[in-house]
Structure formats: structure tokens, C-alpha cells
C-alpha atoms as an extended CHARMM CRD file, in Angstrom:
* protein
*
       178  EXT
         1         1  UNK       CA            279.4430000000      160.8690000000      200.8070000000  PROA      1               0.0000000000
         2         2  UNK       CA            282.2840000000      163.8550000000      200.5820000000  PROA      2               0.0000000000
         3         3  UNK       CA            284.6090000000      164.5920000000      198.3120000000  PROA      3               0.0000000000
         4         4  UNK       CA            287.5840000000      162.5580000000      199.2260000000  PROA      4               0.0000000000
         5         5  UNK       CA            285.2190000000      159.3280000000      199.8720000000  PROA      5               0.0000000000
         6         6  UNK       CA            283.7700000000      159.9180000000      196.0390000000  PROA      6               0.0000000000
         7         7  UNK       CA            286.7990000000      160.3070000000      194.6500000000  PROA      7               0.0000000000
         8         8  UNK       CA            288.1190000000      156.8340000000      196.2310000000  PROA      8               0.0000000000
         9         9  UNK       CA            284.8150000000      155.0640000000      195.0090000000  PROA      9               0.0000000000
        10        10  UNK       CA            286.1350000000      156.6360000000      191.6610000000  PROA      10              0.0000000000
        11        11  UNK       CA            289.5850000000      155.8490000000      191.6610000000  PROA      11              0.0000000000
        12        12  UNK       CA            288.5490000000      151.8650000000      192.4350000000  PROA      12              0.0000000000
        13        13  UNK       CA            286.4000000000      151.9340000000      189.8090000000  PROA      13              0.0000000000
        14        14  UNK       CA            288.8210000000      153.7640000000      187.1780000000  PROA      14              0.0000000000
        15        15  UNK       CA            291.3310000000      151.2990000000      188.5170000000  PROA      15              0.0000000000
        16        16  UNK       CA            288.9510000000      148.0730000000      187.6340000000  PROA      16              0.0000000000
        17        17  UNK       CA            288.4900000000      149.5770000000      184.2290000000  PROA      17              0.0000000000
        18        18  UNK       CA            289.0350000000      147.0650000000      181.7730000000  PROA      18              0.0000000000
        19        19  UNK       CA            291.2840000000      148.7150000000      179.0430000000  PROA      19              0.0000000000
        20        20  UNK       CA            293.0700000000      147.6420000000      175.7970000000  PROA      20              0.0000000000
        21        21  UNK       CA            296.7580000000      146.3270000000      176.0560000000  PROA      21              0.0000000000
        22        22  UNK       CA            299.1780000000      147.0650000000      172.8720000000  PROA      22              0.0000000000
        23        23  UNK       CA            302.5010000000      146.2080000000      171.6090000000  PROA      23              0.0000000000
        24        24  UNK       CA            305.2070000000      148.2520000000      170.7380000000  PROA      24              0.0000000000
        25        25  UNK       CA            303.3790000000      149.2400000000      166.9690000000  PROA      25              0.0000000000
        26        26  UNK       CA            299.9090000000      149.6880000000      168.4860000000  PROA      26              0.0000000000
        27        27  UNK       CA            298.7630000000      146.1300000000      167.6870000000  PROA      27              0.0000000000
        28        28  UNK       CA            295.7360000000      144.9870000000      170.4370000000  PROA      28              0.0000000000
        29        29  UNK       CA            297.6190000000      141.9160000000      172.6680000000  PROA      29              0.0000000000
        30        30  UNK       CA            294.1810000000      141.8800000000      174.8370000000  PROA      30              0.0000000000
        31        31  UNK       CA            292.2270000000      143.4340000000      177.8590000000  PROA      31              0.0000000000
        32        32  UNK       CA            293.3710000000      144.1420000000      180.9250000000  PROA      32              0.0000000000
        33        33  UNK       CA            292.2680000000      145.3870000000      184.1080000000  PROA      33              0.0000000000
        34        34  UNK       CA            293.6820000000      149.0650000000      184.5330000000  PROA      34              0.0000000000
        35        35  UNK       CA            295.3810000000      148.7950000000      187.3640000000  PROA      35              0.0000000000
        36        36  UNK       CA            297.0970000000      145.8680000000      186.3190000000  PROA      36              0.0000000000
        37        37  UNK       CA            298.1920000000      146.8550000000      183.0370000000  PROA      37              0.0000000000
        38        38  UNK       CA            299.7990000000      150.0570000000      185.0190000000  PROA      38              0.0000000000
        39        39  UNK       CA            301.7120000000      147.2620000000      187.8690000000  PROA      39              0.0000000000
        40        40  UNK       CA            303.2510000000      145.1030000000      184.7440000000  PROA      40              0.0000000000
        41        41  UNK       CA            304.7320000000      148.2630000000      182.8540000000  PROA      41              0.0000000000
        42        42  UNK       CA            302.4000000000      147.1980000000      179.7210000000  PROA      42              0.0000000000
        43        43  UNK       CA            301.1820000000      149.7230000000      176.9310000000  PROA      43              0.0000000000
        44        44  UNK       CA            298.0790000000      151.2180000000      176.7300000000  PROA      44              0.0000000000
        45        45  UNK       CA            296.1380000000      153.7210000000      174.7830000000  PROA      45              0.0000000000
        46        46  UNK       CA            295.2820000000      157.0970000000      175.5730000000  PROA      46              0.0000000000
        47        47  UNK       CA            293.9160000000      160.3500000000      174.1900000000  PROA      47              0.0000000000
        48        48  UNK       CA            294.4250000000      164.0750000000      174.4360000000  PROA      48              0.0000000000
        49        49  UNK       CA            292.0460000000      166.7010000000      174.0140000000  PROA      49              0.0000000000
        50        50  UNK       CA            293.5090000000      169.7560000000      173.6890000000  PROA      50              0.0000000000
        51        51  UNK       CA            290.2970000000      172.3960000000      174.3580000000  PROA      51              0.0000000000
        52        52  UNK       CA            290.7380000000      175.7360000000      172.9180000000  PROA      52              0.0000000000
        53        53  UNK       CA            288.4390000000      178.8570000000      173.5980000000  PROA      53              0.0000000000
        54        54  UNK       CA            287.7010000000      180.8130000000      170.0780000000  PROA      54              0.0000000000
        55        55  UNK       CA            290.2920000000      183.4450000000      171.5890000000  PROA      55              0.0000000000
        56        56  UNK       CA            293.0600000000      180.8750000000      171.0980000000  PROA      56              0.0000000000
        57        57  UNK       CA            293.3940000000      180.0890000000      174.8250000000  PROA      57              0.0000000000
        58        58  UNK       CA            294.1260000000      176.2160000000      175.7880000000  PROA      58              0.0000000000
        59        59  UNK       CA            291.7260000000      174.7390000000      178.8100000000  PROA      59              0.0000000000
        60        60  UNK       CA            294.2550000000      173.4990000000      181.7970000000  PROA      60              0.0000000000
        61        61  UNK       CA            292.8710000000      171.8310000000      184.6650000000  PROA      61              0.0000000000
        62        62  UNK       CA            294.6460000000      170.5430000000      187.8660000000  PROA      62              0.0000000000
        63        63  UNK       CA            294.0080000000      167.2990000000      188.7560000000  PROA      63              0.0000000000
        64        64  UNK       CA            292.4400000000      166.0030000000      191.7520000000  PROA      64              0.0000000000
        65        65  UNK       CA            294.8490000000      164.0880000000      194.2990000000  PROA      65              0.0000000000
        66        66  UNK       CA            293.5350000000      160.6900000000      194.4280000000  PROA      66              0.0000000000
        67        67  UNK       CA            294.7520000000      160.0630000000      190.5630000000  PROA      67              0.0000000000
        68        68  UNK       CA            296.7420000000      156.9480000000      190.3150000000  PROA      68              0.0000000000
        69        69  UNK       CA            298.4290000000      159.2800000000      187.8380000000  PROA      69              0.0000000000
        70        70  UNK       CA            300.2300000000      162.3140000000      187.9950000000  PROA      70              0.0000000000
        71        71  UNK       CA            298.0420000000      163.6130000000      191.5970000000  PROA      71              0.0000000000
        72        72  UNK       CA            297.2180000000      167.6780000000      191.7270000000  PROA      72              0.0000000000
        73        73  UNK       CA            299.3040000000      167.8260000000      188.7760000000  PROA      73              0.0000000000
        74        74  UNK       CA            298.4490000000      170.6150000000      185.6040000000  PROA      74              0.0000000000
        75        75  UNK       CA            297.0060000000      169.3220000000      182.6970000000  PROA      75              0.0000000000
        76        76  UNK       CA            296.8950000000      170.7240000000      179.5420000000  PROA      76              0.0000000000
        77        77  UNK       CA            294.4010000000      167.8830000000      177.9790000000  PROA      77              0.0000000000
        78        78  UNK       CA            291.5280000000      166.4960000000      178.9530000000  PROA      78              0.0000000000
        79        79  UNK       CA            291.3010000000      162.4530000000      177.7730000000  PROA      79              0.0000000000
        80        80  UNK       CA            292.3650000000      159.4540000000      179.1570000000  PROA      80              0.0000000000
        81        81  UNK       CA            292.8820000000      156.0370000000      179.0090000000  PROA      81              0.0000000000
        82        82  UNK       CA            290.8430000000      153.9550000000      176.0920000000  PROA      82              0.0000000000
        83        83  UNK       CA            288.0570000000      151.6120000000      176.9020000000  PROA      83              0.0000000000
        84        84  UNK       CA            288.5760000000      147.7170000000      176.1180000000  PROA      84              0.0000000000
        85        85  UNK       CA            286.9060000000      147.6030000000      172.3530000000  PROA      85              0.0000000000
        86        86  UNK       CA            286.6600000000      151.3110000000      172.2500000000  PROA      86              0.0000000000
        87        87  UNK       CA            287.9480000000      153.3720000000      169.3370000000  PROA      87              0.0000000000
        88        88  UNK       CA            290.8380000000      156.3120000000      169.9590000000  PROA      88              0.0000000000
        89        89  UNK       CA            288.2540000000      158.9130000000      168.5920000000  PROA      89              0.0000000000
        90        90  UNK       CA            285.1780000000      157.3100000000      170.4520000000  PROA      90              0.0000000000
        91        91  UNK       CA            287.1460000000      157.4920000000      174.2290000000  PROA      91              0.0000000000
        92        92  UNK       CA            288.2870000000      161.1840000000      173.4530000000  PROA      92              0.0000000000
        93        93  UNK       CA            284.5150000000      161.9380000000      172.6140000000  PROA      93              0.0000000000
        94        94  UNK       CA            283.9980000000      160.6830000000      176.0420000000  PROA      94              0.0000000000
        95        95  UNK       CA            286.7730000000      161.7220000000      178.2370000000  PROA      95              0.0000000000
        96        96  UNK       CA            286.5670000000      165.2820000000      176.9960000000  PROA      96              0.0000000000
        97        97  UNK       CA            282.6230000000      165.3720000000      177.9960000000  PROA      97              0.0000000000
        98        98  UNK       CA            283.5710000000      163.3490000000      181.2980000000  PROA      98              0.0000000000
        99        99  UNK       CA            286.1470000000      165.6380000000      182.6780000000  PROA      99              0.0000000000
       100       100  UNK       CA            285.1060000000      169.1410000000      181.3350000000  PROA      100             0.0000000000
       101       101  UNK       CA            281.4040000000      168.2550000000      180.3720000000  PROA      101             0.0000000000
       102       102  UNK       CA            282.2200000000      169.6820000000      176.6330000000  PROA      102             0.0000000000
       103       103  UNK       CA            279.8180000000      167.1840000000      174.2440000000  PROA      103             0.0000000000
       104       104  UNK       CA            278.5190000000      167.4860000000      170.5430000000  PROA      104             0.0000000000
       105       105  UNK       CA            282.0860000000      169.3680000000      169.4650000000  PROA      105             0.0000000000
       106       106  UNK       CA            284.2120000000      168.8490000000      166.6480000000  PROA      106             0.0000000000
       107       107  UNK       CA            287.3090000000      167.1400000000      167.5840000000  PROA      107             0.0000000000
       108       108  UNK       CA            289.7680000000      167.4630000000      164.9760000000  PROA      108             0.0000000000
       109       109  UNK       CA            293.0180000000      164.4110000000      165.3110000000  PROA      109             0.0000000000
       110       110  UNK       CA            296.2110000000      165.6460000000      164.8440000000  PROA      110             0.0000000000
       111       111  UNK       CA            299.2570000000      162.8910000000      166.2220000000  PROA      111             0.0000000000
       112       112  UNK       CA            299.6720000000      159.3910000000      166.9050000000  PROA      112             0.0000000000
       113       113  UNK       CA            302.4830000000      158.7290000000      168.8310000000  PROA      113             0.0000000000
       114       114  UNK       CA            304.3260000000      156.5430000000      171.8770000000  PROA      114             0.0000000000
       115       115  UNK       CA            305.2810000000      158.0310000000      175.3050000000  PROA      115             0.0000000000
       116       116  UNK       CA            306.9380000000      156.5680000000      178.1060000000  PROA      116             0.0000000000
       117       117  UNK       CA            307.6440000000      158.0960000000      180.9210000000  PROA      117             0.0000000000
       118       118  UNK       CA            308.4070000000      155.9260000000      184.3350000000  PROA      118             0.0000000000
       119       119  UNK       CA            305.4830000000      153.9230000000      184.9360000000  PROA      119             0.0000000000
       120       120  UNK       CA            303.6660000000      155.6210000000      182.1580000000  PROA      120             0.0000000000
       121       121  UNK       CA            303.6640000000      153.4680000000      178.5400000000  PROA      121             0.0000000000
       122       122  UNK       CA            301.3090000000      154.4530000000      176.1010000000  PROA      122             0.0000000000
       123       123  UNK       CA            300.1960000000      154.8430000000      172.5360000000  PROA      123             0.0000000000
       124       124  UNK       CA            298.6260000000      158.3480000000      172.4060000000  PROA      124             0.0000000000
       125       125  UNK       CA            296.4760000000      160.2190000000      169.8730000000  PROA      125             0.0000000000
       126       126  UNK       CA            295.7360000000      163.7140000000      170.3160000000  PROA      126             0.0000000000
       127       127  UNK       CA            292.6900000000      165.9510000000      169.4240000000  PROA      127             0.0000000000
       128       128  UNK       CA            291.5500000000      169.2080000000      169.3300000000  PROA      128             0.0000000000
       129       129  UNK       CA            287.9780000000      170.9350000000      169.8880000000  PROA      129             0.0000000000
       130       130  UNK       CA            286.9570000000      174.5350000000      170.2850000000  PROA      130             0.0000000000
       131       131  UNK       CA            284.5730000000      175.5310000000      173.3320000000  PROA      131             0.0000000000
       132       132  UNK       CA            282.9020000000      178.9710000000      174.2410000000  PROA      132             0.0000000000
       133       133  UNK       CA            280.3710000000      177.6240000000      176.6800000000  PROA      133             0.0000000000
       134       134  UNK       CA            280.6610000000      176.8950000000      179.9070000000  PROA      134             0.0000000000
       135       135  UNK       CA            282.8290000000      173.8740000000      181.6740000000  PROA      135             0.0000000000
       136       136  UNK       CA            281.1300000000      171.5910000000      184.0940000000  PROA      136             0.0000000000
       137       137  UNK       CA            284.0290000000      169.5600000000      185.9960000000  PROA      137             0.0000000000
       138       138  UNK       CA            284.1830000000      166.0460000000      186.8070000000  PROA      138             0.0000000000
       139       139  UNK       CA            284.7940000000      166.5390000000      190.5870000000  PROA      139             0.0000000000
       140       140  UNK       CA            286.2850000000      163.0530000000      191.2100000000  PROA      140             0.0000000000
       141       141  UNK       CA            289.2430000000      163.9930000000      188.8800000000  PROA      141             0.0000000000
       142       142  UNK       CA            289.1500000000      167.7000000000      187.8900000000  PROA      142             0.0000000000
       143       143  UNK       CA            289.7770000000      170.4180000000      190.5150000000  PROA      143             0.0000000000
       144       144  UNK       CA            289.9190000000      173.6120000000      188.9290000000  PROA      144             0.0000000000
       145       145  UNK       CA            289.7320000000      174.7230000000      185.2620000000  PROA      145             0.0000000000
       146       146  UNK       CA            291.1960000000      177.9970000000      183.2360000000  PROA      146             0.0000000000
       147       147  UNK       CA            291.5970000000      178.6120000000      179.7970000000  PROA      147             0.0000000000
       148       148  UNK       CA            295.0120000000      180.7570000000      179.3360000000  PROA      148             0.0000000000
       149       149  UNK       CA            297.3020000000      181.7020000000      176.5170000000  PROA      149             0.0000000000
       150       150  UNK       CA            299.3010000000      179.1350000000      175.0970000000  PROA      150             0.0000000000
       151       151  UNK       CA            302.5920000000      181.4650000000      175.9370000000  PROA      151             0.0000000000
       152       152  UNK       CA            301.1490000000      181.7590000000      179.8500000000  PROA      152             0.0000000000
       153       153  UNK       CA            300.8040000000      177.7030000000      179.3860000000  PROA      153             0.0000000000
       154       154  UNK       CA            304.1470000000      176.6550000000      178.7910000000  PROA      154             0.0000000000
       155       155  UNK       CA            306.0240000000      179.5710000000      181.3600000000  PROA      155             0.0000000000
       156       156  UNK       CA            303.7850000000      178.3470000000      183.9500000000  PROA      156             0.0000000000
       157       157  UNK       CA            304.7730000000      174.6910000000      183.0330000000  PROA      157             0.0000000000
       158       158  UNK       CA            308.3590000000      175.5740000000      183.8560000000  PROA      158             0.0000000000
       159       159  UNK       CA            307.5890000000      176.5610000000      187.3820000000  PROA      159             0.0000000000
       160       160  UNK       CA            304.3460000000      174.3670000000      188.3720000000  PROA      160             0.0000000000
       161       161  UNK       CA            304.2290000000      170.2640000000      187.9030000000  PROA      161             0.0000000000
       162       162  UNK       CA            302.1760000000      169.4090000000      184.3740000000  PROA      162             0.0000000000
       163       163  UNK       CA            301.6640000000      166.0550000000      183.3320000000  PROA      163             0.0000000000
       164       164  UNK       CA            304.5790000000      165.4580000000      181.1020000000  PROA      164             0.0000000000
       165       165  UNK       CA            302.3780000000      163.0120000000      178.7480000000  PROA      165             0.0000000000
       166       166  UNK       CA            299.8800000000      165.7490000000      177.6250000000  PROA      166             0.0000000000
       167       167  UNK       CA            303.3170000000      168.1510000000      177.4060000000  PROA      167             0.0000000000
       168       168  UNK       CA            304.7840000000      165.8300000000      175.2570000000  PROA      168             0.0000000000
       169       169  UNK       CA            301.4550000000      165.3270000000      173.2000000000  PROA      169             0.0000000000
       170       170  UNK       CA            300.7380000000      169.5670000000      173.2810000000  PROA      170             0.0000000000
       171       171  UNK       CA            304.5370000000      169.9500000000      172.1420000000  PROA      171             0.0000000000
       172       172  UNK       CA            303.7180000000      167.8810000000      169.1270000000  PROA      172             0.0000000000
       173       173  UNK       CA            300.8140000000      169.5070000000      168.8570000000  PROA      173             0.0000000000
       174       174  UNK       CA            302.6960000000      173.0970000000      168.5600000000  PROA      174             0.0000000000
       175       175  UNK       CA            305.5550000000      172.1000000000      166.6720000000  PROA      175             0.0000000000
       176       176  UNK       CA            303.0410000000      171.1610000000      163.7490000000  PROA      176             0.0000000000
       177       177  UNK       CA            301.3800000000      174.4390000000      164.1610000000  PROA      177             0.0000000000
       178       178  UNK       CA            304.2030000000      175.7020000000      163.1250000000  PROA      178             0.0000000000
């Protein structure tokens, strides 16, 4: 199988993903089916994983183009959507060890907080973890990975398409930084 045919096994199978479905405040309504939950405009959960380097440098990735999501678009945090039943901490864990193959780290939370954004309605928490080793890619969603400065981060933002939800959570993120 090639690259393009994995990554649209993947995609069906993210899309079949059953996931948890919120209200407004964050209160669990039910499960739904991923794809569905995306169709109807409902709220989800998600998480961000912001990956720094001990230099200070933030991991971005480009994403791959069969994303439902925001296709061949810059990412500044791994994570993703949360698992029917699964805990905000608990999907991070696994998203950031999915997509970047970065396990056993500390992730320290830092925000709760809604987005919406077009078709895009979620309750977000974001995270961050420090990484020196190296970064083994999920191939059916990550492209390419770099870390960079946080100032090369956000001018490169301005000229190259980022995924506004993790550039609304990593603008959070900074602001409390400072």
C-alpha cells in the first residue's frame, strides 16, 4: 500500500472514531461518530501539545493532505481530538506519542478554553512537554517536522497557512508566559 492509499485507510478510520460530544460549558451530551459530530457543527474536545526542545524551540509539523482538517496546513501542536470516555490529559498522552512518537514525557496543562472557527467547535486544553530526542512521524498525518524559535514561529505564521486552533491555543499559551 503507498502513501496516499494509507493515509485514506487512516482518514476512514479517524473519521469512524467515536469521540465525546459537549455543550457549550464542557458538559458530556454523548458519543458520536467523528465525522458526524464535524457534519452537525457539534462540540468536541481536543488537546494541544505544545513540544519544546530544551533550547526553547517549539516542534511545528505540516500536516499531511488527506486531513479532514486544516490539509498541508502548519501546526504548532501536536494533539487531537479526545477519545469517547477518554480523559483530556490521557488523549494528549496519546496524540503527542501518535503524531511525533514523543512517550514517557512530562506534560505540564496550562488552558482550558472554547474555539470556533467555521466548521471547527471545540473545547480545548493545552499542554506542554520538553523533548531532546529524536521525532518519529506518524506518516498518515505528519509530513515534515522542525523545531524553530518561537519568534521564527509566529513571522512564518503570517506568511504560511497554520492551523488557527493550535494559534489560538499557542497565543494563550504565550500571553501567560508573559
Amino acid at each position: 500500500m503507498d502513501a496516499s492509499q494509507n493515509e485514506a485507510t487512516h482518514r476512514a478510520a479517524s473519521d469512524a472514531e467515536l469521540i465525546d460530544w459537549v455543550d457549550e460549558q464542557d458538559n458530556l451530551l454523548g458519543t458520536l461518530v467523528r465525522s458526524d459530530l464535524r457534519q452537525r457543527g457539534l462540540i468536541g474536545r481536543c488537546t494541544f501539545i505544545f513540544l519544546f526542545n530544551s533550547a526553547g524551540e517549539l516542534c511545528v509539523h505540516r500536516r499531511t493532505l488527506s486531513k479532514a482538517m486544516y490539509p498541508g496546513f502548519w501546526d504548532t501542536a501536536a494533539g487531537g481530538m479526545v477519545a469517547a470516555g477518554e480523559s483530556y490529559a490521557d488523549s494528549a498522552a496519546r496524540e503527542l506519542e501518535e503524531e511525533l512518537g514523543v512517550a514517557g514525557v512530562q506534560l505540564t496543562e496550562h488552558d482550558h478554553f472554547y474555539f470556533e472557527d467555521g466548521d471547527s467547535r471545540l473545547w480545548c486544553k493545552s499542554y506542554s512537554a520538553v523533548w531532546d530526542g529524536p521525532l518519529r512521524l506518524q506518516p498518515e498525518e505528519v509530513m515534515e517536522a522542525r523545531f524553530l524559535p518561537i519568534e521564527a514561529v509566529l513571522q512564518e505564521a503570517e506568511q504560511k497557512p497554520y492551523c488557527p486552533d493550535a494559534q489560538e491555543g499557542l497565543r494563550r499559551y504565550l500571553a501567560s508566559r508573559r
